[in-house]
N, C-alpha and C positions, 0 to 999 in steps of 0.2 A: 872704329866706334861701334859700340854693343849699343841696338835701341832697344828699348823696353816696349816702347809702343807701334806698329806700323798703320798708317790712316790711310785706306786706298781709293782712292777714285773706281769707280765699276766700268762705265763704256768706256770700252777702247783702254781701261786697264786690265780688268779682270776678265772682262767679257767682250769680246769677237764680234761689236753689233755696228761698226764701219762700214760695211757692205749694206745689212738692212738700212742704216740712215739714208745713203744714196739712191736704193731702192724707192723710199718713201718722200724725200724733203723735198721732192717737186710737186710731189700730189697737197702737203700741206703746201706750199706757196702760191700754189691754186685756188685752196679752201682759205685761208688767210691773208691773198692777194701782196705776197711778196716777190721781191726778183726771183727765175728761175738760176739755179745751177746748170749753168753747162757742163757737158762732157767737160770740154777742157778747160773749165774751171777747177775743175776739184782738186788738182793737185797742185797749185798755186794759192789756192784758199786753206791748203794745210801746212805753209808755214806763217800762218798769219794767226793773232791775238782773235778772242770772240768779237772785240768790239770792232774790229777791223771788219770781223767776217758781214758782222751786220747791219754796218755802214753799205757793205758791198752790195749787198743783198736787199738794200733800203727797207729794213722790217724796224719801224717806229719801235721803242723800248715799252712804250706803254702795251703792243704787241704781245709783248715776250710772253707772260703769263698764258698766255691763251693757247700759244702755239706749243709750251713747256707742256701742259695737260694734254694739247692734241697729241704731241707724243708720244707720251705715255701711254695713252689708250691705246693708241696705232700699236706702239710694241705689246701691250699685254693680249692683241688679237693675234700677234706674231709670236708670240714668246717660244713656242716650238721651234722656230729658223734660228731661236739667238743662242750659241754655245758659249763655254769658257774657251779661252784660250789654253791651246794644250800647255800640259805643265801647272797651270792654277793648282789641279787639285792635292798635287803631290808638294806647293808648294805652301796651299796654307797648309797644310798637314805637318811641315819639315815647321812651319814658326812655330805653330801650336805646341808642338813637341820641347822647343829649341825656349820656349818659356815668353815668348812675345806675340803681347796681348795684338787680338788684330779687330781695326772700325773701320766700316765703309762710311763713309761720305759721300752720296751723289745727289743729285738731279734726278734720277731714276724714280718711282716710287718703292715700298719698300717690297711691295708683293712680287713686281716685278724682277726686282734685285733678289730675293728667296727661291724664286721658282727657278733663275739660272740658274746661283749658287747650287741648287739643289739641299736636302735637309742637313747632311753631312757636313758640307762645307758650312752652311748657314749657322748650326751650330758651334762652328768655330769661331765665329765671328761675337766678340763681347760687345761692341758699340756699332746702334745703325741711325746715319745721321743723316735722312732719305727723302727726296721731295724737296730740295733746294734750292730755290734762287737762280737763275744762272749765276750771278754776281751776290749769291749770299753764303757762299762757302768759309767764309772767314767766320761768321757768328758759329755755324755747327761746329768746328775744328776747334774753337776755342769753349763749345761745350762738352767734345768729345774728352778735350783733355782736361776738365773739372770731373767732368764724370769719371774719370780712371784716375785720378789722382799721381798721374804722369807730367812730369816737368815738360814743358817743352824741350829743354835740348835732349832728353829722353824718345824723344819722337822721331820719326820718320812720315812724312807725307808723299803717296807713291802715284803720281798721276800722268796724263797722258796731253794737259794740254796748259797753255802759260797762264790762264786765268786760275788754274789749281796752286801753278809754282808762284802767286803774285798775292794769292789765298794766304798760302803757307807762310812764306815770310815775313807778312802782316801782323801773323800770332808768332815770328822767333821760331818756325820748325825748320827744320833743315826740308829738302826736294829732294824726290828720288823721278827721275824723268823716264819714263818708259818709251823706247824706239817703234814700239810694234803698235800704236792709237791714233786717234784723232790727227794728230801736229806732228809733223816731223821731225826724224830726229834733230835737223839741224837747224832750225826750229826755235826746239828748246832750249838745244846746245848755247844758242846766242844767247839765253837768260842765267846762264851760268849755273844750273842747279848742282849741287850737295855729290849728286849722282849721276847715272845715266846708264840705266839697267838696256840691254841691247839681247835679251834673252829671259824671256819666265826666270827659268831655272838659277840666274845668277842671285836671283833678289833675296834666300831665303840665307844661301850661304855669306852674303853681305852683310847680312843685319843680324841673323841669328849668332848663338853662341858658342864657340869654335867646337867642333865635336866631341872632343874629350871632355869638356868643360859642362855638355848639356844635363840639364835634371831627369832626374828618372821619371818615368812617367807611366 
């Protein structure tokens, strides 16, 4: 299957910022008096759903907002520590090329999502759908894909955690599951998604258009 459109989740798909999280999500559950993470929690809370994690973690839903913007800040005082994952840049670079449109989707806000990407990559980027919901990713994906005038079976949704692949097949997009974020591979694996990228570098040759076939550019 050729998609026309790829829609990527950022933390922990496109961006390397797993480690800052752990770094910081005990100082918020300090400032906003939720359970702590333990050490050896964290790798048991990454094959579980958000709403599992936050039952775990007893942070009330009406919470959520508060702690979504303490994030945020906290990373835009970090944004220096936070990289791409190697291979990102060579890989929006291969879709741009290969004729397929690309939208970020996150939670992140969007200055923050720019200042990774860096200008390069940012301008590859035709749709940004930034500052979301935890649980409000289905309304953006279904305006990403008004805004592009791309069908859904056209699409591709490329994220790193189940409440993205639960997003996606709400609006008809197929899932592409990345091994290297948030949720474990196996994880995912159990929601059955579309895909199950286990490397950057597979994603572009996947989706993109077989090399002989691509437009000049």
């Amino acid at each position: 299957m050729t998609y026309r459109l790829a829609i990527f989740d950022f933390d922990g798909t496109l961006a390397d910022s797993f480690p800052w999280f752990l770094r910081v999500v005990n100082e918020a559950a300090r400032v906003h008096r939720f359970r702590r993470i333990e050490p050896g929690d964290a790798e048991p809370l990454r094959g579980l759903d958000a709403r599992r994690i936050i039952e775990h973690v007893g942070l009330p839903l009406w919470k959520l907002p508060l702690v979504a913007r303490w994030m945020r800040r906290r990373m835009a005082a970090d944004i220096g520590s936070i990289a791409l994952f190697p291979g990102v840049d060579e890989m929006l670079r291969q879709l741009s090329e290969d004729g397929v449109r690309i939208a970020i989707v996150s939670s992140n806000s969007p200055a923050n999502v720019r200042r990774v990407l860096g200008p390069e990559n940012a301008a590859r980027v035709a749709f940004y759908g930034c500052g979301v919901s935890l649980f409000g990713k289905r309304r953006k994906l279904r305006k990403v894909l008004a805004g592009s005038g791309v069908a859904a079976a056209e699409a591709l949704c490329i994220g790193d955690e189940i409440r993205d692949l639960h997003a996606a097949r709400a609006e008809g997009i197929a899932f592409g599951a990345v091994a290297w974020g948030y949720t474990t591979a196996a994880g995912l694996a159990a929601h059955h998604p579309e895909m199950l990228f286990t490397r950057v570098d597979e994603i572009a040759g996947r989706l993109g258009l077989p090399r002989d076939e691509s437009p000049a550019v």
